[in-house]
N, C-alpha and C positions, 0 to 999 in steps of 0.2 A: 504494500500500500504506500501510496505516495504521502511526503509531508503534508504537512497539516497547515492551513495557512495562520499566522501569528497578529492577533487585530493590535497587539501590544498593548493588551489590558483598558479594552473599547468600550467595555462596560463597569470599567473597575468603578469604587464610590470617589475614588483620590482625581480619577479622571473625568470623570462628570461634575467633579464639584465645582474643580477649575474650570468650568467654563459655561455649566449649567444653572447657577446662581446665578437671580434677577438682580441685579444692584439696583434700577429706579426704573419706573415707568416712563414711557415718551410723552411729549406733550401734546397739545392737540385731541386729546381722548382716545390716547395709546394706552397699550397696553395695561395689566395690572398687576400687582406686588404677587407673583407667584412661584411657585416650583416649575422649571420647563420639563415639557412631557421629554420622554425616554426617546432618543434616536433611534432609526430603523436597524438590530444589528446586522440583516444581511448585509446592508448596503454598504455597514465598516468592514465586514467579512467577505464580501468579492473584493473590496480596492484593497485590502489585503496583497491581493495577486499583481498589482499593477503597480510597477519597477517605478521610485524615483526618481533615479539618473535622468529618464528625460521628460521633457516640456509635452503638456497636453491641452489642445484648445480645449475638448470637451472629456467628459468622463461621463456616461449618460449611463443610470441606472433604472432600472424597470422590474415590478414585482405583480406581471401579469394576473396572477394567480389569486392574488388579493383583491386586485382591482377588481377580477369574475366573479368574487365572493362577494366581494359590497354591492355588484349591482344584482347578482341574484339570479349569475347564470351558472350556477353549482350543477346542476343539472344536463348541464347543453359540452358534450362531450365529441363529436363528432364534428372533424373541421367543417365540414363542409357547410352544416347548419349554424356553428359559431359563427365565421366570418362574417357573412352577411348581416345579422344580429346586431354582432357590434360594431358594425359599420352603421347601421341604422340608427344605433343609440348614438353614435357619435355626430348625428345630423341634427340632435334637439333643436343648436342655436346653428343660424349659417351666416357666412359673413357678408357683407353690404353687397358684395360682388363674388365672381369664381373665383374659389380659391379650391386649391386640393384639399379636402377636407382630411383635417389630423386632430387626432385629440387622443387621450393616453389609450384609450380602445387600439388605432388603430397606429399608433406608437407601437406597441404588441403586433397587431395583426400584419401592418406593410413590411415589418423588420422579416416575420416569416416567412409571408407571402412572398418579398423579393428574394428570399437569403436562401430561405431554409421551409418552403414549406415542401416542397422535395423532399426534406428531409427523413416523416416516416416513413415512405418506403424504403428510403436508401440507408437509415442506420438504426431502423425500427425503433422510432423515435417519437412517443406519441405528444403531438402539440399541447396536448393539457399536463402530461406529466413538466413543461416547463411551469417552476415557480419563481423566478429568480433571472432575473441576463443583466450584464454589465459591456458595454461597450466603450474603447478609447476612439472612435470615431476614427479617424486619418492614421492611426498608427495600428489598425486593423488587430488590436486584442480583445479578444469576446471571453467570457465567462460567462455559463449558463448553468446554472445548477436547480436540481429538482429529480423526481422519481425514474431513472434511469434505468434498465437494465445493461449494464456496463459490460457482460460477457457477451450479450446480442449486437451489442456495438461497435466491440471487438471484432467478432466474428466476418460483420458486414464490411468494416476497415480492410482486412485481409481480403476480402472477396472484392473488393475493390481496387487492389492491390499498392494500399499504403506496406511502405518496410515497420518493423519493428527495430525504433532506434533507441537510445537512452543517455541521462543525462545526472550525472552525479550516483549513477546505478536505478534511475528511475527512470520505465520507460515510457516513450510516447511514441506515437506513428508518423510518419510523416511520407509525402509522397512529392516527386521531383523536384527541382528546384526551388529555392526560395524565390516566391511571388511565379512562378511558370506554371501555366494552366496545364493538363492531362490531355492528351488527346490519343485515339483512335484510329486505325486507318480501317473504312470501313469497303465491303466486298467492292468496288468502283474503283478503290484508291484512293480516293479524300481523304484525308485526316480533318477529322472532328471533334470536337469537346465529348470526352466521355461525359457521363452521366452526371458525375460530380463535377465535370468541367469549371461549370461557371460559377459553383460555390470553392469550389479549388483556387482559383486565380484571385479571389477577392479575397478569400479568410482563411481557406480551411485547408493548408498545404502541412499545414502542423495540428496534431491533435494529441490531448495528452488527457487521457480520463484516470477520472478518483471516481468513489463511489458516491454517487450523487452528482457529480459536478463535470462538466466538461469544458476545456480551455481550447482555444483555439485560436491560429495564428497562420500571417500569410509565408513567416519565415524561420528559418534556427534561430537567429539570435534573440529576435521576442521572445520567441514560445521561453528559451531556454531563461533568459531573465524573468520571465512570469512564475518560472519553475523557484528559482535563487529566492526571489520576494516574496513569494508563498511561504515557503521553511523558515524564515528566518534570517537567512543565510546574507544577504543582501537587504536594503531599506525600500518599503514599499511606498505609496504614496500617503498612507496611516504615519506617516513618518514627518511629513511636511506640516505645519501647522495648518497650513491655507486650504487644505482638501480634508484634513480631520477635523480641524474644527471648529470647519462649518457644514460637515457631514453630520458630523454630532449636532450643533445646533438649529436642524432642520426641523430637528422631531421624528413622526411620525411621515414616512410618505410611501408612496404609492410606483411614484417615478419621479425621480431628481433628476438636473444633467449641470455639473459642477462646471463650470466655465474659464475661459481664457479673457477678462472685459477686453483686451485690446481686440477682439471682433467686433467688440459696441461701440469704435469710438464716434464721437456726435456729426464726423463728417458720415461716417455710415451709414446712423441709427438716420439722419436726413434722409442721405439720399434715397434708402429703403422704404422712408415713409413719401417722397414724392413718386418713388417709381406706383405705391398703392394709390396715391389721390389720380395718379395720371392715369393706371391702369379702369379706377371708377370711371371716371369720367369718359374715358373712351366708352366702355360697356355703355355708359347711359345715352352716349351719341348713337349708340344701334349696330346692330352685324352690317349695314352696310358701310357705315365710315370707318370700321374698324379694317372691313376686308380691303378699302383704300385708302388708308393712310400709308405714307410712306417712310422710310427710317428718319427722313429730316424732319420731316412732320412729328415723330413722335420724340424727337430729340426736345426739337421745342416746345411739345408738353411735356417732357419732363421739368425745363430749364422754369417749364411758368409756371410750374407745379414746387418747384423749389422756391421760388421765389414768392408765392402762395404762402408756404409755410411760413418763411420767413417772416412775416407780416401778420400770418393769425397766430401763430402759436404766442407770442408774446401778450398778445390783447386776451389769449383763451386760457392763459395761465398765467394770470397775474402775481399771482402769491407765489408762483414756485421763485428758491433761492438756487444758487448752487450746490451742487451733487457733488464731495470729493470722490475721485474713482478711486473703487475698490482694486486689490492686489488678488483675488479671486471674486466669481460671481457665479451664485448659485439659484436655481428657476423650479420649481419641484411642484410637484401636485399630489392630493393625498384628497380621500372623498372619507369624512368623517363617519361615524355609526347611522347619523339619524338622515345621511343622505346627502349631506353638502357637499359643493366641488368647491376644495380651497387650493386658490394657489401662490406657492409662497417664492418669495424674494428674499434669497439672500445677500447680504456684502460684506465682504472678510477684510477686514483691514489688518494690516500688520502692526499699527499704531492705537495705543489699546484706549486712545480718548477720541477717536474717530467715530468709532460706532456711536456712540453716545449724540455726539452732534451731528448726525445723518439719519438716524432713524425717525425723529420726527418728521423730516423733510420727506424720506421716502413711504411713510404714510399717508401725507397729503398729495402726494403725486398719485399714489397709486389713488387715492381715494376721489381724485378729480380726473384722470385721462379719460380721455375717451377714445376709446379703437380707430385708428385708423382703417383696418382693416374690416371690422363690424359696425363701425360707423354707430358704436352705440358706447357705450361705458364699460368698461370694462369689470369694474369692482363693482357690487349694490353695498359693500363699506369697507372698510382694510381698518387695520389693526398693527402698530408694530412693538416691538422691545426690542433690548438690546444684551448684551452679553459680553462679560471681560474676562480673559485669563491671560496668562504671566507672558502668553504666546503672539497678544493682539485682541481683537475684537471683532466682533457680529452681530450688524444689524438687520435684524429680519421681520419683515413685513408680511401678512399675510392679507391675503384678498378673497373676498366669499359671492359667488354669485353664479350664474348659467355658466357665465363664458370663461370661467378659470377652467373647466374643462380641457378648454382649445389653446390651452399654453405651448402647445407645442407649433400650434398654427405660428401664435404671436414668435415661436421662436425661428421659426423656418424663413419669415417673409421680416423679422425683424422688427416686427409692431412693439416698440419696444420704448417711445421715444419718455417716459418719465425716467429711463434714465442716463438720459443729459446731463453730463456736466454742469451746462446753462446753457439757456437758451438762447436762440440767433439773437444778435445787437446785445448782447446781455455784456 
């Protein structure tokens, strides 16, 4: 049996204390004097796995299997009748205009349906036995853990013809080169993507199963640092203050994706909000100005669409101050017992009286945006506090209504603009 991944005492009381003690409420009618709920531990126990050595934009974690149980598809066990289900629950709210509809449903569902819904046939791998997956996004390490049967997936690996390799005397599969898809030549003469092809080439050239869990990777030297950070052996990203704890300080969730903010900076977070006012605005001009506009033409509404913002967002958010940016940024959703969809905002600061003067502010933002994308409000109210230990600070805002659902929409397309810096002329 392979090592055991080390969370370096994730739940200890000496480690929640530091950082789970409320020091003071936010202003503006934040938060209250209390004990914060207990962190999710899968989600310390997959980053477990995942090497500190190098730089991550995202670190996205997902606990399908709870979110099926809060809405009360315990029952709905065959993909075929899942899928569609929760593609339709994930259509409650839609936004102002098309958009590819995502919401934590189908956060689960597209990751399989592109990746791995293939899957149970080719490594008898049933989609509901998944309770748990962790993804590093662009540096392609997955961790999936849940009811496995690990000799039936061995078996398929070989039959597939992954080799049996190993690493520190622990072994894993892996099949041709690092990042080289598998191909076939079939009776013609063509070479083809085997079976596994096209999940080969993207993730799964390395695979390394424990019981319960499987890792997977597009090359050796991942997989085998995923292996080193797992044992101990090496510092995992539980090791960095900025990803532990603000993992810890989420609470409760459902699906987190711990962030890199220099993807948000405010020339971005603009320009992503004018390419959505420009993208409306054509839709409402009709399918036939859309099918003739042409690149210059939509250049220019983008540029008027820019320059749009510039000029409302100031007058439509008068009270917002400045935002110091955070040294991590975390976006997370979690659907409470009695049925809410909350979605939380975190910001890690390295500087342990930051938090403290940001969390009011990112309160009132979240509590006044309004979607760009849904062209509706985003929060029906938010709520923040804040958090200190010896490490830095966390201020974390929560947001309750229809559309925190569709956090992962706001993540995709950028809707994202409460957090600016400041705002245009500011």
């Amino acid at each position: 049996m392979g090592p055991t991944p080390q969370t370096q005492s994730a739940v200890s009381a000496v480690g929640l204390t530091a950082l789970l003690v409320l020091f003071a409420a936010c202003g503006g009618g934040g938060g209250s004097q209390e004990q914060a709920p207990a962190p999710t531990e899968s989600l310390l126990e997959l980053m477990a796995y995942v090497p500190a050595a190098r730089e991550y934009e995202q670190v996205c974690f997902s606990s399908p299997r709870s979110y099926l149980d809060a809405s009360g598809f315990q029952d709905v066990r065959a993909v075929d009748d899942a899928v569609p289900i929760l593609e339709q629950q994930s259509l409650t709210e839609e936004p102002a205009f098309s958009l590819q509809p995502v919401s934590v449903p189908s956060l689960y569902t597209d990751y399989w349906k592109d990746r791995f819904l293939r899957l149970p046939d080719i490594l008898s791998l049933d989609l509901f036995a998944v309770e748990e997956l962790l993804s590093t996004g662009s540096e392609y390490l997955d961790v999936v853990r849940g009811s496995f049967d690990r000799e039936a997936i061995e078996r398929v690996l070989e039959e597939q013809n992954y080799r049996r390799e190993n690493h520190r005397g622990v072994p894993f599969y892996a099949i041709s080169g690092d990042f080289d898809p598998t191909f076939i030549v079939d009776e013609r003469g063509f070479e083809t993507l085997t079976e596994l092809g096209a999940l080969v080439i993207d993730r799964m050239n390395r695979v390394w199963l424990q019981d319960g869990t499987l890792v997977a990777a597009p090359a050796t030297q991942i997989m085998t640092d995923a292996m080193d950070a797992a044992s101990g052996r090496t510092p995992s990203i539980l090791d960095r203050p900025e990803y532990r704890r603000t993992a810890e300080g989420l609470g409760p969730v459902h699906a987190a994706c711990l962030l890199d903010p220099a993807q948000f900076s405010d020339e971005t977070l603009l320009d992503s909000a004018a390419y959505l006012v420009a993208a409306r605005q054509l839709q409402e001009a009709g399918p036939e100005q859309s099918a003739q506009e042409t690149g210059e033409e939509w250049d220019e509404r983008l540029e008027a669409a820019r320059h749009e913002l510039a000029q409302r967002l100031p007058a439509q958010y008068p009270e917002w101050a400045d935002l110091d940016p955070p040294s991590r940024l975390a976006l997370a959703y979690y659907r409470d017992p009695d049925g809410t969809n909350i979605f939380k905002v975190g910001l890690w600061y390295d500087d342990k009286g930051k938090a403290n003067a940001n969390a009011p502010e990112l309160q009132k933002r979240l509590a006044q945006y309004q979607s760009e994308a849904f062209d509706k409000p985003l929060c029906d109210e938010a709520e923040a506090r804040y958090w200190e230990s010896s490490d830095g600070s966390l201020a974390l805002a929560e947001c309750r209504g229809a559309l925190a659902r569709w956090w992962t929409t706001a993540l995709q397309v950028k809707d994202l603009l409460f957090l600016l810096e400041r705002l245009p002329g500011q």
